[in-house]
N, C-alpha and C positions, 0 to 999 in steps of 0.2 A: 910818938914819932914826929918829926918837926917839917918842917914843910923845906922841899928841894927840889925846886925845877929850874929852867934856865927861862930867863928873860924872850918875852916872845918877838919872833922873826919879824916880826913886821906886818901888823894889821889891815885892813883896809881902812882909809882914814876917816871914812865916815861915818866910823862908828864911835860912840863915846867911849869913856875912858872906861864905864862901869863896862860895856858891852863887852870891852878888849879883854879887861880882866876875867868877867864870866869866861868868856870863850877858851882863853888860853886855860885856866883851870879846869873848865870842863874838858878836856883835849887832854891836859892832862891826870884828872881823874879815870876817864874814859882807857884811856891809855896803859892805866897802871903804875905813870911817874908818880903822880900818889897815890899809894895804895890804900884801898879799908882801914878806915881805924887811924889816918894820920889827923893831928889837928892840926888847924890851922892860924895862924895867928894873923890878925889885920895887919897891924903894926907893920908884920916883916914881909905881908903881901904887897900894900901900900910903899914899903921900900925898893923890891923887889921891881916895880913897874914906874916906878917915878911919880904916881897920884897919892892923892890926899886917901882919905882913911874912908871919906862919904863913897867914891865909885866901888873900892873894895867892899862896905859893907851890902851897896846895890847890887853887886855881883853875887854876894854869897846869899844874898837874901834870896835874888833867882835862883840859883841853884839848890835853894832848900825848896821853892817850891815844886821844881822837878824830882827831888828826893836823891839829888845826889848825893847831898850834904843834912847834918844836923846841926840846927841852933839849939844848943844847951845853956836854960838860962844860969850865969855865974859862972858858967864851966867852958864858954867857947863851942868855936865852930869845928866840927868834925865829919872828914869823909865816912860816906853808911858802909858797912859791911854788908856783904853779899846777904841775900834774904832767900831760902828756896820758893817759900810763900809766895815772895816779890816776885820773883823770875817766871813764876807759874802766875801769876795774872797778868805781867807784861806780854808774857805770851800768848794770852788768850785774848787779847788785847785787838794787838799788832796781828797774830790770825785771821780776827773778821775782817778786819781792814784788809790786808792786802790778798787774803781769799777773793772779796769781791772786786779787788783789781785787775782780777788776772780772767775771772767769770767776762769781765766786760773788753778784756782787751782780745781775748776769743773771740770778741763777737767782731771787734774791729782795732786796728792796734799800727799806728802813724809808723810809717815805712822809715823814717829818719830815725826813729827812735829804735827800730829795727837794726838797724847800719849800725847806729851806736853801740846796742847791748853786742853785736858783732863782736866789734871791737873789742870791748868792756872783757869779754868771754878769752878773746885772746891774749888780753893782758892779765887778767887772774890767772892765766899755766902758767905765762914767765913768772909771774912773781913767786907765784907757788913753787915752781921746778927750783927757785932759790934761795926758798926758807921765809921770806920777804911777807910776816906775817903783817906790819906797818900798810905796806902799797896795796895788801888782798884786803884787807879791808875797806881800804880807801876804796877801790875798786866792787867789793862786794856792796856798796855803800850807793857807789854812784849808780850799780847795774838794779836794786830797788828802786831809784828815785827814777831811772828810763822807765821801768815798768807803769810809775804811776803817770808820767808825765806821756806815754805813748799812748795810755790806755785815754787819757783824757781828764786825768783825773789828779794832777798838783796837787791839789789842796789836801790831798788825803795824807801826800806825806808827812805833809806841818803835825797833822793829827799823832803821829805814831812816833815823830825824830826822837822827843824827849826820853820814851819806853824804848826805843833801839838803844840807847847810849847805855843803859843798863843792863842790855844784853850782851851789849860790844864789849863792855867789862869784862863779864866771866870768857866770853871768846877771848881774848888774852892768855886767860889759864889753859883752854881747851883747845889752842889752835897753835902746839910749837914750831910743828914743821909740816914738807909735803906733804906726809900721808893722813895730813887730819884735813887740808884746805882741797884736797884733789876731792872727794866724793861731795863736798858744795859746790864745788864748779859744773862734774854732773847732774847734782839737783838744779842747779840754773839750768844747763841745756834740754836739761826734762823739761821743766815750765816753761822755754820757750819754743820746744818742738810739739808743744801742746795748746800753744798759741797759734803756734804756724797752721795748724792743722784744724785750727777751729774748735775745738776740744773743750768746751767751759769746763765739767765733767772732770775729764783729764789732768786739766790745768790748775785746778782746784785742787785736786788732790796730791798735785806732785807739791804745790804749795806748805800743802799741809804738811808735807812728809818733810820739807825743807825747815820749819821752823820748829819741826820737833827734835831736831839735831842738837838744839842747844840740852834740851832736856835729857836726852841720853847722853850727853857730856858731863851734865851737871855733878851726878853721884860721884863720880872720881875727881872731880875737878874739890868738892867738897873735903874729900878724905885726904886728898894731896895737900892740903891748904887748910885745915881745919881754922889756927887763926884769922882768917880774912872773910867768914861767913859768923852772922848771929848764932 
């Protein structure tokens, strides 16, 4: 399969050429515009963005160490196919970590960050109520990064972004329409009416039950799609 996305919208500039390239590839790895199994060619990435062929191969090199991508020597670069293996230790991963986010943001948890996941919670229905799987995750994305940045604890996210992006993938397959985004929206309002209420306990556990959702997705997600898993 050959590589086909559109030219990216317009970066921030202060990233380098290599950065923009990662980024926009992973965005659209992540995404789906390249699915499992597409190769990649420098040559036509390096066209595709207007740089030389050095940022292109910086970017793919980052991105093999995240394990989006595979370097094949003699053979090229190629997006991974979904791994069930992978998906079950990303998960088990991304678990401890944001288990002990939610333990500590019971204990106390920044009222702005509060106000925000508010918000966050009322724009994952609209998007949801119209199919708008793109904006719910954008949205389900940023209502994680409140959690860790209210609890006190940023840094944890950096820890976990790379293993989200591999999750985000098969969510793609598993999240067509409303009625698969409507019951994570109530797992959010669980975790944070378990926050509100002081709940470590509580809030741990609704955690739990939230990121085990990809894993009852996965089996069908699997058989519907057998090409795009190992």
């Amino acid at each position: 399969m050959s590589l086909s996305i559109a030219a990216p919208p317009g970066l921030p500039s202060s990233l380098s050429s290599a950065q923009r390239v990662e980024a926009e590839l992973r965005r659209a790895i992540v995404s789906l515009d390249l699915p499992p199994g597409t190769r990649l060619s420098e040559q036509e990435i390096a066209l595709r963005y207007g740089v030389s062929r050095q940022p292109v191969r910086e970017a793919l090199i980052a991105l093999a160490r995240t394990r989006l991508v595979e370097i094949l020597p003699q053979r090229g670069t190629v997006v991974v196919k979904f791994s069930a293996r992978k998906m079950m230790e990303a998960r088990f991963v991304r678990e401890a970590v944001e288990c002990a986010v939610v333990r500590r943001a019971a204990q106390a948890f920044a009222p702005q960050s509060r106000e925000r996941i508010a918000d966050l919670l009322v724009m994952q229905e609209m998007v949801a109520a119209r199919g708008d799987h793109a904006s719910f995750q954008r949205y389900d994305e940023m209502f994680h990064v409140e959690l860790t940045e209210g609890a006190g604890f940023g840094l944890a996210w950096e820890s976990i972004r790379d293993i989200k992006a591999h999750m985000d993938r098969v969510c793609h397959l598993t999240l067509p329409g409303a009625e698969a985004m409507i019951p994570l929206i109530e797992q959010h309002k669980a975790i944070m009416a378990a926050i509100d209420a002081g709940d470590a306990e509580a809030a741990e556990g609704a955690m739990r039950h939230h990121l085990t959702e990809i894993l009852r997705a996965l089996p069908k997600a699997e058989a519907a799609h057998p090409d795009l898993f190992e």
